[in-house]
VEXDREN-2710 file (C-alpha; in Angstrom, 1 decimal):
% VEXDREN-2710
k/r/px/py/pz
1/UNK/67.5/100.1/131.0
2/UNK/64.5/102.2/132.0
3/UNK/63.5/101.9/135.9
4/UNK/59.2/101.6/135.3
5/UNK/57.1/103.1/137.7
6/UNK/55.7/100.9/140.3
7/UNK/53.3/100.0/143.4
8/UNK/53.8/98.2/146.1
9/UNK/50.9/96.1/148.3
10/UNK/50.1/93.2/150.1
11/UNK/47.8/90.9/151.9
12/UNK/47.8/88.0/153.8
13/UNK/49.3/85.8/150.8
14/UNK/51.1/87.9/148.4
15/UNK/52.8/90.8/147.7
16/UNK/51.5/93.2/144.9
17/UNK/53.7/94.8/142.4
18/UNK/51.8/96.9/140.1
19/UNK/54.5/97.9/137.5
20/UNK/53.3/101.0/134.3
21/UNK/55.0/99.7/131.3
22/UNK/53.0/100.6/128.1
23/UNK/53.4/99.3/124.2
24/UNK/55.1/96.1/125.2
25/UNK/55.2/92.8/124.3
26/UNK/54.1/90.7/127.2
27/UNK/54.8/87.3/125.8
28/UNK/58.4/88.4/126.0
29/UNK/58.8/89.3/129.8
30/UNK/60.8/87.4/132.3
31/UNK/60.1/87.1/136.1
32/UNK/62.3/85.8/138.6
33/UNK/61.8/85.3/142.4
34/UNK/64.3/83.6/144.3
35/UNK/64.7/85.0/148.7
36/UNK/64.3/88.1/149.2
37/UNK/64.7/89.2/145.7
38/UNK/62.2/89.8/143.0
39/UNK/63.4/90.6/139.5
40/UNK/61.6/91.8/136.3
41/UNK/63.0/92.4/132.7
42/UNK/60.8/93.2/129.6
43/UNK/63.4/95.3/127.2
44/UNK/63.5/98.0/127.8
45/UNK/62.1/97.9/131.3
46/UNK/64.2/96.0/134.5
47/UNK/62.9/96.4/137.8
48/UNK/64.7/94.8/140.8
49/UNK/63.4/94.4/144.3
50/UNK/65.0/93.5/147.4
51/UNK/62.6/92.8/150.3
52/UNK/63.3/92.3/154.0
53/UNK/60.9/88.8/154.2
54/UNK/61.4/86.1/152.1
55/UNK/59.7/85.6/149.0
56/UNK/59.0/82.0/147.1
57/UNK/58.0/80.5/143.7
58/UNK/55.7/77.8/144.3
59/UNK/52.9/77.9/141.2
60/UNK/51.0/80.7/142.7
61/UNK/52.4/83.5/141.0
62/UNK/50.9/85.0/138.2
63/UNK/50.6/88.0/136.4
64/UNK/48.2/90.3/134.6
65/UNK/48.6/92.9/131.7
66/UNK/46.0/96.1/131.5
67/UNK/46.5/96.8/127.7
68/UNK/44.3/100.1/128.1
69/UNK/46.4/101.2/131.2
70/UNK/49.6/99.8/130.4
71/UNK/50.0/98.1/133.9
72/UNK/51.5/94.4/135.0
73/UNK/50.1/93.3/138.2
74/UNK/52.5/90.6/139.6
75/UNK/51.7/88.6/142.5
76/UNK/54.6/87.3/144.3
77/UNK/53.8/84.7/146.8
78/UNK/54.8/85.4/150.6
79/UNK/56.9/82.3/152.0
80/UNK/55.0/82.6/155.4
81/UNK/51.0/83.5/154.9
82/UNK/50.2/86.1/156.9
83/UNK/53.7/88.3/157.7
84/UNK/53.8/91.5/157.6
85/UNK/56.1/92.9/155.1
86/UNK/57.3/96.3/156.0
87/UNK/58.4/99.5/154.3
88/UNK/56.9/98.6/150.8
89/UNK/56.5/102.4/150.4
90/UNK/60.9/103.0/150.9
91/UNK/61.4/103.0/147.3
92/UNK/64.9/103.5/147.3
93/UNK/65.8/100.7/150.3
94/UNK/63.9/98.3/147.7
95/UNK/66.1/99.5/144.6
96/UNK/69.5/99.2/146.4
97/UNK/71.0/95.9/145.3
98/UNK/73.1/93.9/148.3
99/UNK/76.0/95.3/147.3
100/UNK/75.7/98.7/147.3
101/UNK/78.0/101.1/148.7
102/UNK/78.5/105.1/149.8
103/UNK/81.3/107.5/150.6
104/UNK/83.4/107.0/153.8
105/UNK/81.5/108.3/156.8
106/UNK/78.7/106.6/155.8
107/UNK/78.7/102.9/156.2
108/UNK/76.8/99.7/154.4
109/UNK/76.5/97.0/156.9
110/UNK/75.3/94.0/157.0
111/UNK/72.1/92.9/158.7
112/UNK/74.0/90.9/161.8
113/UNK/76.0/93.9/162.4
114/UNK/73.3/96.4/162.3
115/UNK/71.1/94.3/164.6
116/UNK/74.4/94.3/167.3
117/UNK/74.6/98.2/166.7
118/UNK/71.0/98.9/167.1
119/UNK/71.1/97.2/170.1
120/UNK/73.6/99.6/171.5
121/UNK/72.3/102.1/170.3
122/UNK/68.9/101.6/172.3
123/UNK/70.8/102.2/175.8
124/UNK/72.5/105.6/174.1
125/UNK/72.3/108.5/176.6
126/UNK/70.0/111.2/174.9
127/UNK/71.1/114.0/177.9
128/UNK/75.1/113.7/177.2
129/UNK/76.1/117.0/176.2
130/UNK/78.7/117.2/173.5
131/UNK/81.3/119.4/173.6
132/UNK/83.9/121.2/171.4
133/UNK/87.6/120.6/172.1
134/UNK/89.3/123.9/172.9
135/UNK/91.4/123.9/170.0
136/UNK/90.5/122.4/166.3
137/UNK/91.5/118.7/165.9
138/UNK/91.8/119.3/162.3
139/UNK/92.3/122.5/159.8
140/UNK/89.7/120.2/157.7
141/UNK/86.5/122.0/157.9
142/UNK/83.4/119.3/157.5
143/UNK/79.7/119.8/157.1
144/UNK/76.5/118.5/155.6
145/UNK/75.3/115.3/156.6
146/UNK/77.4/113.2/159.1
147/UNK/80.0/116.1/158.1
148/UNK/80.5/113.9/154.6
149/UNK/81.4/117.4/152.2
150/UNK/84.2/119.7/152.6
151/UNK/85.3/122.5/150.3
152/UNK/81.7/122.6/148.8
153/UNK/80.0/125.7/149.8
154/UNK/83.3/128.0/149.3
155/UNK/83.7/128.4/145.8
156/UNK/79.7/128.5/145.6
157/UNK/79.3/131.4/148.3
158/UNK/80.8/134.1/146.0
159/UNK/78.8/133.1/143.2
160/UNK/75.4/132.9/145.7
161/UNK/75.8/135.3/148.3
162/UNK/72.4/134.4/149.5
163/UNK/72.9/130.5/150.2
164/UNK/74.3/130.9/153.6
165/UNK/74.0/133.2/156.8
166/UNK/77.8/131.7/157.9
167/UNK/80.9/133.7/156.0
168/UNK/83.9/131.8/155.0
169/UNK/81.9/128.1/155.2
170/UNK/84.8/126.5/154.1
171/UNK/87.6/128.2/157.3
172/UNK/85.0/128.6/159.7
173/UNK/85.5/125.7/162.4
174/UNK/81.8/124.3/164.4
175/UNK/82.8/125.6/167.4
176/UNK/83.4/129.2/165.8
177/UNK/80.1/128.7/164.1
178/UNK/77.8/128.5/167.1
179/UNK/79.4/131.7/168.5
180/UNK/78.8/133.3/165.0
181/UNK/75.6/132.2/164.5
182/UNK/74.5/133.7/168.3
183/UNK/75.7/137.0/167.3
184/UNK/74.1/137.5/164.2
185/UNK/70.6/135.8/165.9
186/UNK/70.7/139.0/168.7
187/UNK/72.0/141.5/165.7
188/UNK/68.8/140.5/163.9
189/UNK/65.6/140.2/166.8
190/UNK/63.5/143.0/166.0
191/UNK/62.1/143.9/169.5
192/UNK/59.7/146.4/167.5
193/UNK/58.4/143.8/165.2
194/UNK/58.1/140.9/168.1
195/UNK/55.7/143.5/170.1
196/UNK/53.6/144.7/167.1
197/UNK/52.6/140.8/166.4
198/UNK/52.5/140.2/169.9
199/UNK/50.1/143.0/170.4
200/UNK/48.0/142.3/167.1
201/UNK/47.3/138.4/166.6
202/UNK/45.6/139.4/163.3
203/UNK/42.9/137.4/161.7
204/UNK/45.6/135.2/159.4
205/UNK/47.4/134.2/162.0
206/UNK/44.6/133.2/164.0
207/UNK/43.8/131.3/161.0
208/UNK/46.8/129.7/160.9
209/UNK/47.1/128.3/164.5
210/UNK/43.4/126.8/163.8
211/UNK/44.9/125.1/160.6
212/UNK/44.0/121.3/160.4
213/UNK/47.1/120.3/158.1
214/UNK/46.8/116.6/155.9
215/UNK/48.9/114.5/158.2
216/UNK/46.7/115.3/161.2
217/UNK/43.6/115.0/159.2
218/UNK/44.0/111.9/157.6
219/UNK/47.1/110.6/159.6
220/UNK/46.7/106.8/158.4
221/UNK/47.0/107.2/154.5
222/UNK/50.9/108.3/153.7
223/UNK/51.0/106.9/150.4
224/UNK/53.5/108.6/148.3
225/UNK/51.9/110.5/144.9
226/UNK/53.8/110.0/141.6
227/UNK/55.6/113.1/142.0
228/UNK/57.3/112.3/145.1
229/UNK/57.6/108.1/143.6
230/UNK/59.5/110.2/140.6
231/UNK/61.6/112.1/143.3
232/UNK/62.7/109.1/144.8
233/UNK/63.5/107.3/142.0
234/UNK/65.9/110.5/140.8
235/UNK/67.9/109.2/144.2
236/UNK/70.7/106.8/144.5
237/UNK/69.5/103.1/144.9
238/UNK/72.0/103.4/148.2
239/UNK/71.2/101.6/152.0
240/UNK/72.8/104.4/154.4
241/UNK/73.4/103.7/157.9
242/UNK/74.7/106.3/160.4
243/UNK/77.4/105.0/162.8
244/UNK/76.6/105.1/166.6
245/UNK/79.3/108.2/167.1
246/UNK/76.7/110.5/164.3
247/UNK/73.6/109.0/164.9
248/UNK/72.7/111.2/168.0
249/UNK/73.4/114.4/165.9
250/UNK/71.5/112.6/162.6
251/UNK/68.4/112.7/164.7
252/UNK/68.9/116.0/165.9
253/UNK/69.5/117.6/162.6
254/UNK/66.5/115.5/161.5
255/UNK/64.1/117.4/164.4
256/UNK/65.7/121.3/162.9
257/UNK/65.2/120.3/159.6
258/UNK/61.3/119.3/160.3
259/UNK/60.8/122.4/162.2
260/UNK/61.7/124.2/159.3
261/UNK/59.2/122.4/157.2
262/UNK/56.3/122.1/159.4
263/UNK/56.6/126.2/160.2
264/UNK/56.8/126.9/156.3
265/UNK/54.0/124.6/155.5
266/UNK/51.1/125.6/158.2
267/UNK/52.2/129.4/157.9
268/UNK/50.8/128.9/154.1
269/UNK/48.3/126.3/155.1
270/UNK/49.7/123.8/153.2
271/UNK/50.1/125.5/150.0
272/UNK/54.0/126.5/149.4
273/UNK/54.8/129.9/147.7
274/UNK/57.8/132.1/146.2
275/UNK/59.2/132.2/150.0
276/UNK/59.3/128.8/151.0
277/UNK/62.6/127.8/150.1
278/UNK/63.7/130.9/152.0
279/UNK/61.6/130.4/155.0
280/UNK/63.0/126.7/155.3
281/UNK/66.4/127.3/154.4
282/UNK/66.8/130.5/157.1
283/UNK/64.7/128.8/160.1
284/UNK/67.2/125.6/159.7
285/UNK/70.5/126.2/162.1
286/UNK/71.8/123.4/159.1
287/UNK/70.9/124.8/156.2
288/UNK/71.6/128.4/157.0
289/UNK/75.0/128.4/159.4
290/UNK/75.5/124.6/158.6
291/UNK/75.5/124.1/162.6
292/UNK/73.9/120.9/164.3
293/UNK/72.9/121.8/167.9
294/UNK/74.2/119.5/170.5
295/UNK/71.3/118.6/171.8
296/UNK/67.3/118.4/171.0
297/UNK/66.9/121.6/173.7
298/UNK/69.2/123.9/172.2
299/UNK/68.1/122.5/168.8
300/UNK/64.3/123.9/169.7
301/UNK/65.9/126.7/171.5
302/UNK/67.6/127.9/167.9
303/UNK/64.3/126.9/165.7
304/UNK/62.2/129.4/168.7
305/UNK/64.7/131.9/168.1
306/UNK/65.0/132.1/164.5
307/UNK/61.4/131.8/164.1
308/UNK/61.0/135.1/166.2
309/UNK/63.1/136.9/164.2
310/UNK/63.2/136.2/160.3
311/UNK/59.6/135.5/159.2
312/UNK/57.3/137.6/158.7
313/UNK/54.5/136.4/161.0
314/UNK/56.1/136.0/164.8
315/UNK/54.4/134.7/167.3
316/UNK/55.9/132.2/170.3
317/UNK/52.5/130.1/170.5
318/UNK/52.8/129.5/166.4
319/UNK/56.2/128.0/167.0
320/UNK/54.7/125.9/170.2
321/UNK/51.7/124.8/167.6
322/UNK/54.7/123.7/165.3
323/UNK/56.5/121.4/168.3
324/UNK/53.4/119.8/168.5
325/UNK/52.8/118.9/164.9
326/UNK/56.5/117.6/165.1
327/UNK/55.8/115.5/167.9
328/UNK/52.3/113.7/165.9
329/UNK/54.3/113.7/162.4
330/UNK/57.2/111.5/164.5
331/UNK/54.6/109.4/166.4
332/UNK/53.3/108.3/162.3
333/UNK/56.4/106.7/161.6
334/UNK/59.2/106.6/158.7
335/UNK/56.0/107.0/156.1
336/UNK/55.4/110.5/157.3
337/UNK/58.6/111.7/158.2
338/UNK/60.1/110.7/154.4
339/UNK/56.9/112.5/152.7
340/UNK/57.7/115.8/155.2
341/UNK/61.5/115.6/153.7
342/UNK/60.2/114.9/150.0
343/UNK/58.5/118.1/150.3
344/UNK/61.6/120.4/151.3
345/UNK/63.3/118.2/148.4
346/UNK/60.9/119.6/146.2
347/UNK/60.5/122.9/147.3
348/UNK/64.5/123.2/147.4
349/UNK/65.0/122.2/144.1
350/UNK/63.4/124.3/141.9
351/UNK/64.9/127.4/143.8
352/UNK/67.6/129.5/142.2
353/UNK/70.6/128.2/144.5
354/UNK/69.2/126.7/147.5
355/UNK/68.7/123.3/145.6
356/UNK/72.7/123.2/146.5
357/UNK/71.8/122.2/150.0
358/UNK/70.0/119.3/148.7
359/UNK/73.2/117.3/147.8
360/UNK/74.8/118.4/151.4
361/UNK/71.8/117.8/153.1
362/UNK/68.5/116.9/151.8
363/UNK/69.0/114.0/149.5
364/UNK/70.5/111.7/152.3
365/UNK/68.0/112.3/154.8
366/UNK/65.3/110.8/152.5
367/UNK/67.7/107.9/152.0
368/UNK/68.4/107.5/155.6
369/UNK/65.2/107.6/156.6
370/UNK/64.1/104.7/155.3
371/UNK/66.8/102.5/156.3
372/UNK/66.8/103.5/160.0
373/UNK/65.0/101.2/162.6
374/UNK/61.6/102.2/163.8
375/UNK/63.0/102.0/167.6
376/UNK/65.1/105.4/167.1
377/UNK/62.4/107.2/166.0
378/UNK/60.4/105.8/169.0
379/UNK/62.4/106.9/171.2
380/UNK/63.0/110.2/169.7
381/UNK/59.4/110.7/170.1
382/UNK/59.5/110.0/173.2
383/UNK/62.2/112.2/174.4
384/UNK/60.5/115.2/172.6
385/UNK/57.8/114.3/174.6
386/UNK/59.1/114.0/177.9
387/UNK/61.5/117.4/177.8
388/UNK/60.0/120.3/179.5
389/UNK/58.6/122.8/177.0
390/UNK/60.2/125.7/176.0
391/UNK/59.8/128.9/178.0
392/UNK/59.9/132.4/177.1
393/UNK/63.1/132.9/179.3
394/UNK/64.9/129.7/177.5
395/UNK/65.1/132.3/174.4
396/UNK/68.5/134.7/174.3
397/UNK/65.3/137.8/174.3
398/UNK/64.4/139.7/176.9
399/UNK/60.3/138.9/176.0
400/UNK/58.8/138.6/178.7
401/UNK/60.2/141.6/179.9
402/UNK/59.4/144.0/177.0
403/UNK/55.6/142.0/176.9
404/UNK/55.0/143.4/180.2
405/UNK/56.3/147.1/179.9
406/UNK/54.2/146.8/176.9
407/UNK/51.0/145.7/178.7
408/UNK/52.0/148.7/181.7
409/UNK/51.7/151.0/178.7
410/UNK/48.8/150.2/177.7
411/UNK/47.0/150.3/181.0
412/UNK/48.3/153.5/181.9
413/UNK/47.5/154.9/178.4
414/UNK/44.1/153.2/179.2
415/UNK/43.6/154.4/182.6
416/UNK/44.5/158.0/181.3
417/UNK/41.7/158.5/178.6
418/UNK/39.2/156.7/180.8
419/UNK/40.3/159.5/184.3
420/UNK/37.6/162.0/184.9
421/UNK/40.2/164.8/184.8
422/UNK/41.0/163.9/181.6
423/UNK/38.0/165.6/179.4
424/UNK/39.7/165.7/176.0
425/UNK/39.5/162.1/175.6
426/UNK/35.4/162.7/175.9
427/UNK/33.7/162.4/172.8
428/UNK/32.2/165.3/171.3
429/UNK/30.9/167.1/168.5
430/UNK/34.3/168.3/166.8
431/UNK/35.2/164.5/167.6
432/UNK/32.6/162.9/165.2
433/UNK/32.2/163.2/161.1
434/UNK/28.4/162.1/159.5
435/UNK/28.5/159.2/157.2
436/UNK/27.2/160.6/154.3
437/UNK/25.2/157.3/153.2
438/UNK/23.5/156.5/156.4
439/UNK/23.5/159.7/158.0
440/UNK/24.8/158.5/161.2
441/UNK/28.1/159.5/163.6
442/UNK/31.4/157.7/162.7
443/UNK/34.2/158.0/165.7
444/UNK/36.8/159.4/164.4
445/UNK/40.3/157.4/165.2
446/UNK/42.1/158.5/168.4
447/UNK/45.9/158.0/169.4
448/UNK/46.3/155.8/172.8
449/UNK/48.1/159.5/173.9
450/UNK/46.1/162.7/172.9
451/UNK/48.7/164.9/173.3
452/UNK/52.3/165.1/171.4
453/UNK/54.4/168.0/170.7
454/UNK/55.2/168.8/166.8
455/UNK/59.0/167.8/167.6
456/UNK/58.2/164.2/169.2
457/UNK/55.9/163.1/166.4
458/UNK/58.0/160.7/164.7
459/UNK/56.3/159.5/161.7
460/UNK/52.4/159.2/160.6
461/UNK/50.6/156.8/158.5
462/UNK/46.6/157.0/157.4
463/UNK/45.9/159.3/160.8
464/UNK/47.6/156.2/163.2
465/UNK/51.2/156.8/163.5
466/UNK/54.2/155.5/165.1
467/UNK/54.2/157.4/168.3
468/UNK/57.1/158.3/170.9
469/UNK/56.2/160.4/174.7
470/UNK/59.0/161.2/176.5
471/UNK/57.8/161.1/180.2
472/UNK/56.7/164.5/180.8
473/UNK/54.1/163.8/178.2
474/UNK/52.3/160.9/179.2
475/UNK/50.1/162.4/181.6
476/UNK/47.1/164.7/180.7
477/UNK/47.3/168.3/180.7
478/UNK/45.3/169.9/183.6
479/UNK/44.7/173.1/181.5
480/UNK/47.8/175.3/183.4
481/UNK/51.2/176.0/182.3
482/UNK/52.0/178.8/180.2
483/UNK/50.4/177.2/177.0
484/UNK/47.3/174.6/176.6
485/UNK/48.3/172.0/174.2
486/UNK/45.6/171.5/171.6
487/UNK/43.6/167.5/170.9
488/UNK/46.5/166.1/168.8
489/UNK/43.6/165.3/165.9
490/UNK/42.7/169.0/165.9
491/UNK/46.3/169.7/165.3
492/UNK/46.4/167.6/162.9
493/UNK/43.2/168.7/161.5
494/UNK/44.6/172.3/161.3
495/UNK/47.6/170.8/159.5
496/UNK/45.9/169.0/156.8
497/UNK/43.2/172.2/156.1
498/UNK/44.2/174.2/153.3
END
């Protein structure tokens, strides 16, 4: 039997199923609507629904065929006018028949038991710190989503050496990961890099942090396309519900894995290119070390990190401009969380090997999501919003210590070609070249520091290099000593004349 597209809607009195089912015989479909459940069958199409109101069949229903278009409209009456049916849009919580089931870890429940969980669940204490046992509980080494796979990633890693930062996924134990993971995170900062961004916010990037993405433009219409519909139909027709002992670090996992996405998808203004997959895949603490921070500081502490040192484009206020757009996309609901994780399903799965993570990871999220109650999401919003924000001494870098050597530097360097002893930093003749269209004076570039030895020039690029003083050289020649150092540009001048 073939699954046919479909569209959900409503109003007041019934619910709208718009259902694309071409060259068909109409005469022969069947309809039936009994609870909760609404049930269509037209060979070779069968489409069942199971909704969280009730449903009726009381002479009001009726159905129209498009012939042109190929559509069905049904109209299913609501038992009480006027509710509210939610989560029409959760395709695959209105495929999953009653009795579906999942692996162990994962538990189906039924709606009297969820209720008593969730009520638990609403008192849980968000700042309880969990903790590693000193030794391993178990040689059995677990990981992915509420730690379901084991003995996955290792016969995979040899074969893609690319798919994870962690060695050894399948004998490395969490608590042995976090310490791994910290070491390679200070191995990697590029101090160098940090400060060159940090001194040069270049027009991009300004264009970036000034970039209106959709879900903040139009943040009431989350309506899924047909490529994402199609995605979701490719998933199992599955109700997942996370026990109170994983649901803390579901929810956690949930906020790195939407870091990821949001920083990927503003950094190329909403378009994604050849290094998205690799952009979400090394930002994620999941998806790169398959580690799941403890709690939502450390989780944002790790996404800062990461974020300052493996893009290409680092900047601390870009990754404060993507906390921000996690906070609105959490404050829209299930709707616009499940699109955010339909587009790292997408954008995983037509990579080379990180589509892998998809079955570990991906997949279940978008099935969770729509299954999980509103309130946890509430109140994961409102504990994002309530933490202190994230400093520049929270981050395992010595930043703000480097940014202000760096800006010491540059005043001094500043200070020194603007001192009235020092008169090679005057401009003069030999420092100007005629434009030969307009006839008039073009500066010619100076270094920050006139004056470098041959032996401390390290490298040069286009007449700006990368430029090292040892202390002697940083102030300005007074014209004694046994040998006036030459303008470095008229050394370099000399150099270049043949």
């Amino acid at each position: 039997m073939l699954t046919p597209k479909f569209d959900i809607n409503q109003n007041d009195v019934f619910v709208i199923v718009t259902m694309h089912v071409p060259y068909i015989k109409i005469s022969e479909s069947e309809i039936f609507i009994e609870g909760t459940e609404f049930k269509f069958y037209l060979k070779p199409y069968y489409l069942r629904l199971n909704f969280d109101n009730e449903i009726i069949e009381d002479g009001t229903e009726h159905a129209q065929y498009d012939v042109e278009k190929g559509d069905i409209v049904v109209h299913i009456p609501k038992k009480t006018q006027g509710e509210l049916f939610k989560d029409l849009d959760m395709i695959n919580k209105l495929l999953a028949p009653k009795s579906a089931t999942m692996p162990p870890n994962i538990e189906i429940v039924g709606e009297e038991t969820i209720s008593k969980e969730e009520d638990a669940e609403d008192d849980f204490n968000w700042e309880w710190e969990q903790n590693f046992p000193d030794t391993p509980i178990s040689v059995h080494i677990c990981y992915g989503f509420c730690n379901e796979y084991s003995n996955y990633y290792g016969p995979l890693i040899t074969e893609f050496s690319g798919l994870l930062d962690i060695p050894y996924p399948d004998q490395v134990p969490p608590l042995n990961r976090k310490t791994l993971l910290d070491d390679n995170l200070l191995e990697s900062f590029d101090m160098e890099h940090y400060l060159s961004d940090f001194m040069d916010i270049n027009e991009f990037v300004g264009d970036v942090l000034h970039y209106k993405p959709r879900y903040i433009t139009n943040p009431d219409n989350f309506t899924l396309v047909d490529d994402e519909q199609s995605l979701l139909c490719q998933l199992p027709s599955t109700h997942i519900h996370v026990g109170l002992e994983n649901i803390k670090s579901t929810m956690i996992g949930l906020v790195d894995i939407l870091y990821s996405f949001v920083f990927d998808h503003l950094i190329n203004c909403g378009e994604p290119s050849v290094e998205s997959a690799w952009n979400i895949c090394k930002l994620s603490s999941q998806l790169s070390w398959l580690y799941t921070p403890n709690s939502l500081r450390e989780c944002l502490i790790l996404s800062y990190s990461r974020s300052l040192t493996f893009p290409l484009y680092r900047h601390f206020e870009f990754c404060t401009r993507v906390l921000e757009d996690i906070k609105f996309i959490l404050s829209r609901g299930k709707s616009c969380i499940l699109k955010c994780l339909l587009g790292v399903l997408n954008t995983l799965r037509s990579h080379e090997f990180y589509y892998l993570h998809n079955k570990t990871f991906i997949n279940n999220y978008c099935l969770w999501i729509q299954d999980v109650n509103e309130r946890h999401i509430e109140k994961l919003s409102e504990r994002l919003n309530s933490m202190d924000l994230i400093c520049k001494s929270d981050l395992p870098f010595p930043l703000e210590e480097f940014e202000a050597y760096v800006d010491v530097c540059s005043s001094e360097a500043s200070d020194c070609c603007s001192s009235s002893e020092c008169d090679t930093c005057s401009t003069d003749e030999d420092s100007q070249v005629s434009d030969e269209d307009g006839g008039q004076p073009v500066p010619i570039p100076k270094f920050k520091d006139a004056f470098l030895t041959e032996n401390k020039l390290e490298s040069l690029e286009d007449g700006i290099g990368k430029i090292t003083l040892k202390e002697e050289d940083k102030q300005c020649p007074t014209g004694t000593g046994e040998k006036e150092r030459r303008p470095l540009i008229e050394e370099l001048d000399s150099e270049c004349s043949p």
